[in-house]
C-alpha positions as a Markdown table, in Angstrom:
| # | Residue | x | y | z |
|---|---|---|---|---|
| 1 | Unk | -56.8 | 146.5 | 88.3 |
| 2 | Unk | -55.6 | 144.0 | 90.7 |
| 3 | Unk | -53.5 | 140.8 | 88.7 |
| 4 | Unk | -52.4 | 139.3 | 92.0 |
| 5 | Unk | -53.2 | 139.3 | 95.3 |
| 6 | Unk | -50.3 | 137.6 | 98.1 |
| 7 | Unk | -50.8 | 137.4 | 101.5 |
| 8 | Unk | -47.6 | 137.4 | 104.3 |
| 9 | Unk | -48.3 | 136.6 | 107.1 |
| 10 | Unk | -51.5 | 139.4 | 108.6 |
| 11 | Unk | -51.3 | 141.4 | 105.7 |
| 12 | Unk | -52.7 | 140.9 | 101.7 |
| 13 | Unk | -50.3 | 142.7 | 99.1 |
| 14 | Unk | -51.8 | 143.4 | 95.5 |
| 15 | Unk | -50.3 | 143.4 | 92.2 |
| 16 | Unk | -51.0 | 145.2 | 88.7 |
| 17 | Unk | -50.7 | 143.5 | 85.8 |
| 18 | Unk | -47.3 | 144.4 | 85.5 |
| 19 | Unk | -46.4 | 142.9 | 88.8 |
| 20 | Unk | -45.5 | 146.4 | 90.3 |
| 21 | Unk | -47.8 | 146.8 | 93.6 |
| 22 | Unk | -50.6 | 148.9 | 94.1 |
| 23 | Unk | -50.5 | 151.5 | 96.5 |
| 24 | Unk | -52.9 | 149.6 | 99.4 |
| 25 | Unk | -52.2 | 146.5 | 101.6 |
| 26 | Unk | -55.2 | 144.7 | 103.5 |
| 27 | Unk | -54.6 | 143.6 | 107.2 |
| 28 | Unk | -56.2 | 140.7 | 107.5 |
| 29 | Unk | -57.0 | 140.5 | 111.6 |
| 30 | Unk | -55.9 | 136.5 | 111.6 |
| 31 | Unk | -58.2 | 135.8 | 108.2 |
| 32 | Unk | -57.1 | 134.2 | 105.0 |
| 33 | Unk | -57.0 | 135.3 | 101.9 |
| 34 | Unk | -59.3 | 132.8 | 100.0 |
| 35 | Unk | -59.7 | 135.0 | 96.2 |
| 36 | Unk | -59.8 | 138.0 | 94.2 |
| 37 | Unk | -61.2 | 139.7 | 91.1 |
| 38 | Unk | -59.5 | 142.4 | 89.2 |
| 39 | Unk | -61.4 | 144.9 | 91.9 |
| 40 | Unk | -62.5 | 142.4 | 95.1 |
| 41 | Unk | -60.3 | 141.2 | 97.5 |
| 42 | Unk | -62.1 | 137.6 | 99.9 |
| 43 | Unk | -60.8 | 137.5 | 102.8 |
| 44 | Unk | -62.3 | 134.9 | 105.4 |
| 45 | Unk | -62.4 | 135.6 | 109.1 |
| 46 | Unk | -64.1 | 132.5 | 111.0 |
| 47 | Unk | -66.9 | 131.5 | 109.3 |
| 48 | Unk | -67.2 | 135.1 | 107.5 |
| 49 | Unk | -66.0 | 136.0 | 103.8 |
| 50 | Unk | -65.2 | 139.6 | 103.6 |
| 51 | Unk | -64.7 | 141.1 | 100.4 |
């Protein structure tokens, strides 16, 4: 279950509840991180949201 979801420059790091990360990391391609459910990650690119 994703808690939190930070993104660093290209790149979207996720978070259990414990704050411990999950074993993934999304590379954004120059998008932004824009939400995130306890299983979606939103990432816009453009005029585009990903998820």
């Amino acid at each position: 279950m994703i808690a939190n979801a930070v993104q660093r420059g290209s790149s979207v790091y996720l978070y259990d509840e414990t704050g411990q990360d999950l074993p993934v990391s999304i590379f954004t391609r120059g998008g932004k991180l824009v939400g995130f459910t306890a299983s979606t990650v939103s990432i816009q690119n453009d005029n585009i949201i990903l998820n």
